[in-house]
N, C-alpha and C positions, 0 to 999 in steps of 0.2 A: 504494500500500500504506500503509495507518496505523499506524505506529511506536510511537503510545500510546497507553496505555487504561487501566483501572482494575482492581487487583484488588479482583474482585466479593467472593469467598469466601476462606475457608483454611478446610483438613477435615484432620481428622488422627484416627486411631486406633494402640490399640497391638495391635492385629492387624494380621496381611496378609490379601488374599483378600477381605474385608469393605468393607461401606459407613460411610464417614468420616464423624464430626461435626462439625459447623459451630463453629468458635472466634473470638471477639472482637479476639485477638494469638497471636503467635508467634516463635517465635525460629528465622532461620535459621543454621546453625552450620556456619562453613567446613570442608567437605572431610566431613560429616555428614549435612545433608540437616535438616530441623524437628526441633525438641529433642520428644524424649518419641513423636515418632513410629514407629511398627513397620517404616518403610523405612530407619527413620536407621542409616548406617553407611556405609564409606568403600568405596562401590561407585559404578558408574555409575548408579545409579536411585536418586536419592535424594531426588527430589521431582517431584510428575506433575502435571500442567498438563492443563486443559481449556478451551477457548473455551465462554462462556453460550451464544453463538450453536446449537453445535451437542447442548446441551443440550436448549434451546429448542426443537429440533426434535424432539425426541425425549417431551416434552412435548404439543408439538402432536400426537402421535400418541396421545393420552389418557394419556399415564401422568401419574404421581401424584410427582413426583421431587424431593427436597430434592438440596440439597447434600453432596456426599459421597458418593452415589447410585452411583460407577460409581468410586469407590474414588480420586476423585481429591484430589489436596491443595490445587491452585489452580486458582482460578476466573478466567477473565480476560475483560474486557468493553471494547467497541471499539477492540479492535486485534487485528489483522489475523496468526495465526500459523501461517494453513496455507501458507502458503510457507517456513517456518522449516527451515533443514535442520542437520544435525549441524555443529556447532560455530558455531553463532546463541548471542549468548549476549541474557539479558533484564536490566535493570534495575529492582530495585525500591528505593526507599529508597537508602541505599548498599550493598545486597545486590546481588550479582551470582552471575545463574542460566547455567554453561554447560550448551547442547542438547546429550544424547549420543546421543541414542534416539528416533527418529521411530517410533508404531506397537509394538506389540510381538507376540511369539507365544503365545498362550494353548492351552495345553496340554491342558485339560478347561474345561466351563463351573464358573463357580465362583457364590457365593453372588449377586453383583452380576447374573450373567447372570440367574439364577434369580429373582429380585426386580425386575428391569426388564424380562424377556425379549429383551434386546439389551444389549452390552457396547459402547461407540463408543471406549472405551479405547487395545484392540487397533488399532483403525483411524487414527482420529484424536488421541489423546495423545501429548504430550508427556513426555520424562522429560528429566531434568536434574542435573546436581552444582551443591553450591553452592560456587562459588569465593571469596567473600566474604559476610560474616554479617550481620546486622542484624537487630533488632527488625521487625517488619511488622504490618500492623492491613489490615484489607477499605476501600477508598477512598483507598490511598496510588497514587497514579501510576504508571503502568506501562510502559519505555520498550526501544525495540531498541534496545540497546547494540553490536551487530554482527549484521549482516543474514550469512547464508551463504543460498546459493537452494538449495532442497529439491531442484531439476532438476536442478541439480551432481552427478555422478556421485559417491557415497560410498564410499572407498576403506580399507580398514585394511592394514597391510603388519608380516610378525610375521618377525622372525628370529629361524630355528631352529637354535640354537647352543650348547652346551657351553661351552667359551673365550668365546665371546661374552656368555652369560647370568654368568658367573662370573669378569670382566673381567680374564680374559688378553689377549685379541684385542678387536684394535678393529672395530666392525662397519663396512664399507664398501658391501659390496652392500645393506644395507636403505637406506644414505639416498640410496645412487645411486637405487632403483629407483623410491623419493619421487619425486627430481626428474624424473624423465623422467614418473611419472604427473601430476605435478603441468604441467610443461610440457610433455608432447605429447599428449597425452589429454586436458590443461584439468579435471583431476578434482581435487574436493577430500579431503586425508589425514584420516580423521576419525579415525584412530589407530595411533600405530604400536608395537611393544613386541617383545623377546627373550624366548624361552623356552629351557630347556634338553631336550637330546635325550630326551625321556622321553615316550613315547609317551600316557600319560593325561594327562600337562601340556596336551601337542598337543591332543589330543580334544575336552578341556573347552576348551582356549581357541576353538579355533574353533568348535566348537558356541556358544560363548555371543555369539563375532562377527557370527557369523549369522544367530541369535535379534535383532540390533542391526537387523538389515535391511540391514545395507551391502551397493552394488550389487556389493561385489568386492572379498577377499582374494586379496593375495600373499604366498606367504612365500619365503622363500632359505634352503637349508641344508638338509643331511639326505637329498639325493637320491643321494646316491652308495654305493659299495658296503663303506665304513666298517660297521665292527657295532653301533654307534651310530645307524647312518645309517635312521631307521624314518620319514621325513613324509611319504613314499608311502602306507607303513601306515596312518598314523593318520589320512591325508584318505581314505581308503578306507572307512575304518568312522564316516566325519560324510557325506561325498557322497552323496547321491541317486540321482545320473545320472552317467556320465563321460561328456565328452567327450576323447575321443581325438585327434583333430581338430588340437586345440591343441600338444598337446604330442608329437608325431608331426611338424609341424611345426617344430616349436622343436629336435628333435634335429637333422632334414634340413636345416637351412638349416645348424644349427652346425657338424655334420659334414661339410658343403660347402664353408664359407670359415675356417671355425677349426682345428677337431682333427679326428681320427675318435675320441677318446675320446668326443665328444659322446654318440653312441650308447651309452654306458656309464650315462649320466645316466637316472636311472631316474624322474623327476617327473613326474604326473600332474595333469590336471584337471578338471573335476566343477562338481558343480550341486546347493547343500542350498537346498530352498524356493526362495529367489527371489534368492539369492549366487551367483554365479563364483566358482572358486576355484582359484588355479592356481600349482602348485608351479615354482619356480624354483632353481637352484644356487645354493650357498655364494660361489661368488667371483664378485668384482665385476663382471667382464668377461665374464661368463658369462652372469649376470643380465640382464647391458644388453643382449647379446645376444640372448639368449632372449626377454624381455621387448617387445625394438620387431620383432621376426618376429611378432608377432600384432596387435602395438598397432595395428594398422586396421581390425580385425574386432570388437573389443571394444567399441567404440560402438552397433556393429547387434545385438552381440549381450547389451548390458546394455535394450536397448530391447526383445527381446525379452520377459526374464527380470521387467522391470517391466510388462509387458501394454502398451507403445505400440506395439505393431506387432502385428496379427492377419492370421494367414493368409488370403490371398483365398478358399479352400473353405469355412473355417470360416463367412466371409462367406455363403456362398452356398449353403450347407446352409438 
């Protein structure tokens, strides 16, 4: 893999949705994203990355394509970033780029589709926060500052909590459930964060987790029969598909060697797009519990959900 390369481009516009024009310098601006740009702000998408390479190809199929064309901000030439996964970070200059965002979901076509007849954005971009700022110009060096491999299972982990969001309570079950995904599953956290029991909070946040392409949230908290207690609710109105399966399991085994209150736990799990998502209890020991009664399934079943596994009929159709 080649770790360096050149930024070819920088495109910037003060619209969203639009094709970017090509600028001589720039200012990246910690925790912001490019000064004067329409993405700049202290979000996870604050600056989008394209390899020439797969410009170039997009080119060769006759189009007509400047810089800026597909709404990206950096252009990067020989170095290698389709293996790049969430929490890769880039260095330019003494700017540092952390990866949050492999791919994104595009919701309608927008002007960039319209004018290229393909968008590679969705597919192949990167997005990024800037963690460190610096001046930058086209021709400065381009270097991985830390590799994460894109195959690494992408994991975010959110507690849902009251006292926890509002620091009465210390959270225990989110960083347990860290460690065990992080060492028994070998998967990388690409974010973890509390929200309080409020059901629109829940909705948006995993909706926009998802939109991230992680292969799998977890969250703890909210599954019980508190009247606060809504994260069944709110994965109900973001999931797809449930699966049953999981969590049907996850009562049975705990009701078997733990409580029979198990059976009272009301967490579900589900399938938005191409995410797992599977509620888990507030306490810790509930969590860890619940959590390693499936942790042997969730490898075949993120392989699924990413397209590496196709059915034999499908084949055979």
């Amino acid at each position: 893999m080649n770790t360096k390369g050149i930024l070819k481009y920088i495109c910037t516009s003060v619209e969203k949705g639009v094709t970017k024009d090509h600028v001589q310098n720039a200012k990246l601006v910690e925790n912001q994203g490019i000064k004067d740009d329409a993405h700049v702000g202290d979000w996870h998408r604050q600056v989008s990355i394209l390899d020439e390479n797969d410009i170039d190809s997009m080119r060769a199929a006759g189009l007509d394509l400047k810089p800026g064309a597909f709404g990206e901000n950096l252009v990067l030439e020989n170095i290698n970033i389709d293996n790049l996964g969430i929490g890769s970070k880039l260095k330019i200059g003494n700017a540092i780029l952390d990866i949050t965002q492999v791919g994104k979901v595009c919701h309608s076509h927008c002007q960039i589709y319209y004018e290229t007849g393909d968008c590679i954005m969705p597919r192949l971009g990167l997005f990024a926060r800037v963690i460190k700022g610096d001046n930058i110009h086209p021709g400065m060096e381009v270097s991985v500052d830390k590799f994460v491999d894109r195959k690494i299972y992408q994991v975010g982990v959110l507690t849902i909590s009251d006292s926890v969001t509002a620091g009465k309570a210390k959270d225990t079950a989110g960083p347990a459930i860290v460690k065990i995904i992080e060492d028994e599953l070998d998967a990388h956290i690409a974010w973890t964060g509390t929200v309080a029991d409020e059901e629109a909070q829940i909705i948006r946040l995993l909706i926009d987790l998802t939109n991230r392409k992680y292969d799998m949230i977890v969250t703890t908290g909210g599954t019980g029969f508190g009247p606060r207690d809504i994260t069944p609710e709110a994965t109900k109105k973001v999931i797809q598909r449930e699966v049953p399966g999981l969590s049907e399991a996850m009562r049975m085994i705990s009701a078997r060697n733990s409580t029979q209150n198990a059976w009272l736990q009301r967490g579900i799990c589900g399938i938005r797009r191409s995410t797992l998502i599977i509620n888990l209890p507030g306490s810790m020991k509930g969590a860890q519990e619940n959590l390693r009664v499936v942790l042997s399934v969730l490898p075949h079943a993120i392989r699924h959900l990413r397209g590496d596994i196709v059915h034999k009929e499908n084949i055979e159709r």
